[in-house]
N, C-alpha and C positions, 0 to 999 in steps of 0.2 A: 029323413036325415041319414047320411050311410057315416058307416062305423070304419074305424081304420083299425086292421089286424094285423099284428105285426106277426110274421110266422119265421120261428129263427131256431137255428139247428145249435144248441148250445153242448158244452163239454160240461164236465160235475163242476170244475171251476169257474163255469161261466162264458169263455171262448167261442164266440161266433165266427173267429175272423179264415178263412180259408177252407172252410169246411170240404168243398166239391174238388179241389184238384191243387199240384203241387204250385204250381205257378198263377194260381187265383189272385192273391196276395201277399205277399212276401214282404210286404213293411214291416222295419226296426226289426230285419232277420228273422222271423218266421219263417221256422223249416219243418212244419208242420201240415203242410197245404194235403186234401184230402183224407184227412183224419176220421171221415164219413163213412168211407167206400168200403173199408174192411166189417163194416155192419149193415151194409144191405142186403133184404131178402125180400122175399114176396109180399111177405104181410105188411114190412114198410112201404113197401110198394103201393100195396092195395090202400092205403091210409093215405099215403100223397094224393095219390088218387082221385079219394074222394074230396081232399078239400080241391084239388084243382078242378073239379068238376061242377065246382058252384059257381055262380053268376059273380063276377070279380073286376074291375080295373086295376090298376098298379099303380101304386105310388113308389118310385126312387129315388134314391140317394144318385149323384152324376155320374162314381164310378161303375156301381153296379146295372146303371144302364146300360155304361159301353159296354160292360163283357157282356149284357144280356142281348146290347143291339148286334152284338158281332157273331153271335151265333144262335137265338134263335128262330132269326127268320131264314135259315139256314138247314135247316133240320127238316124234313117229311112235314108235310103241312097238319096229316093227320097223327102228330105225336100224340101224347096224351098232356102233354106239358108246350108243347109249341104250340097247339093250335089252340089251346084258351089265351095264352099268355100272345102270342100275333094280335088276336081278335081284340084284345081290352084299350081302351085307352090308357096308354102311359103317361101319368103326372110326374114329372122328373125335376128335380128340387135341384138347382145348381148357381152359385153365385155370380157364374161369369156365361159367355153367350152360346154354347152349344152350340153346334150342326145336330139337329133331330132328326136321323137320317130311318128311325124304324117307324114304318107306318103309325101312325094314329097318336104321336105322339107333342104334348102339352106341356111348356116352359112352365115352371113355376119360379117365381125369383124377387127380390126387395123382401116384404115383408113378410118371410115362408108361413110363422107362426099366423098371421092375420090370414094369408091365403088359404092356408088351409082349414082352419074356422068357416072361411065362409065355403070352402068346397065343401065339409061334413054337411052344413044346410042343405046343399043341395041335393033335387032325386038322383039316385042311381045306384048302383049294385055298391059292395064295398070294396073298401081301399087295400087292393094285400100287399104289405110291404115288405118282399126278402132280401137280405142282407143289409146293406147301403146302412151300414154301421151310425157314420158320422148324423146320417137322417133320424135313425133311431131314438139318439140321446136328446134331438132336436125336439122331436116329438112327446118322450118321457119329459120334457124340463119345462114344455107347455102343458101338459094335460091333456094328451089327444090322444092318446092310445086305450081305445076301446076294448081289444082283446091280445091275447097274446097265445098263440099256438106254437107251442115249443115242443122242440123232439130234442131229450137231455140225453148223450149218451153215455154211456158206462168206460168214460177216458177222462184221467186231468191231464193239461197241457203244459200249466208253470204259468204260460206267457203267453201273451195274445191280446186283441181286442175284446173287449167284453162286452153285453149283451147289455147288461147294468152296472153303468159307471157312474161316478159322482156327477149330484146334479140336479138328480131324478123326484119329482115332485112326490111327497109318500102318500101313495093310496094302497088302499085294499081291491085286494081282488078276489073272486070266487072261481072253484074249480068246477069247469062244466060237463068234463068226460076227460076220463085215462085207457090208455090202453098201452100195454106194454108186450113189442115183439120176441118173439124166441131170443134172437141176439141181447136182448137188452134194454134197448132204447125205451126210453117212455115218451110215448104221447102224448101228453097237455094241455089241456084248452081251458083259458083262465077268461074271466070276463070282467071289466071292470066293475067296484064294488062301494061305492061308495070313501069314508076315512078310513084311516087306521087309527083300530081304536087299541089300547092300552088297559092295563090293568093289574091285580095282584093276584099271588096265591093265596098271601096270607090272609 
């Protein structure tokens, strides 16, 4: 069975949307784009890294295809972020009929939540899903998101897309490793965990 992990770069308020550059996304006026860049260092580095360096396919959302088709097969083959992300198959979730113009890549469409069920059945490495927002909530509202590897960083925004928005089916999760860089940032890695359970003090 592979597990779908959603890895998403969030602000304290929650803000997913534009993280990597000023002109990523700019919907409902987001003037925020790149709010990432002023906290890179090496040790975030060395952490991307490693998760990019595990065995992976990709699951998309339609938009964050295109920006991902439009430049990373574009980039040195031996990136450390191009050449996993070239090599996986891309599952790309979009309502209406694509040009699938980057290598090795798989319409997903009609019934997403039913397709994607029967993709977790199948063998293969797992599912990482970055950005592709509108997929996220898709995902949280069926029950399919097996982990969530968040990098929270030390900015609120106000305004933005969010990571978790109404919708979202309530479960529990466990925290599986933290780690936090010199700048700030915390690393993440939650796993799903069963209900949420309730209770009292008193």
């Amino acid at each position: 069975m592979r597990k779908i992990v959603v890895l998403s770069f969030i602000s304290l308020d929650g803000v997913m949307q534009a993280p990597g550059g000023p002109e990523e996304d700019t919907s409902d006026g987001f003037k925020y784009g790149g709010w990432t860049v002023p906290y890179s260092d090496e040790f975030s580095g060395k952490l991307m890294g490693q998760q990019m360096s595990m065995a992976f396919d990709l699951l998309l959302g339609r938009k964050t295809y295109d920006i991902f088709a439009g430049y990373w097969p574009k980039q040195d083959p031996k990136h450390p972020v191009a050449e996993p992300f070239n090599k996986a198959t891309k599952y790309v979730v979009s309502g209406s009929s694509p040009e699938l113009t980057w290598e090795k890549s798989v319409l997903i469409d009609g019934d997403v939540a039913e397709k994607l069920k029967e993709l977790k059945q199948q063998a293969g490495p797992m599912l990482q899903v970055h950005g592709s927002g509108n997929l996220v909530q898709t995902l949280l509202k069926n029950d399919l998101v097996d982990e969530l590897w968040l990098k929270i960083f030390p900015v609120i925004l106000g305004s933005g897309k969010r990571l978790l928005a109404e919708g979202a089916v309530p479960a529990a999760f466990e925290l599986t490793e933290s780690k936090t860089t010199p700048k700030g940032v915390i690393f993440a890695n939650y796993k799903r965990a069963g209900e949420v359970k309730t209770g009292s003090f008193a």
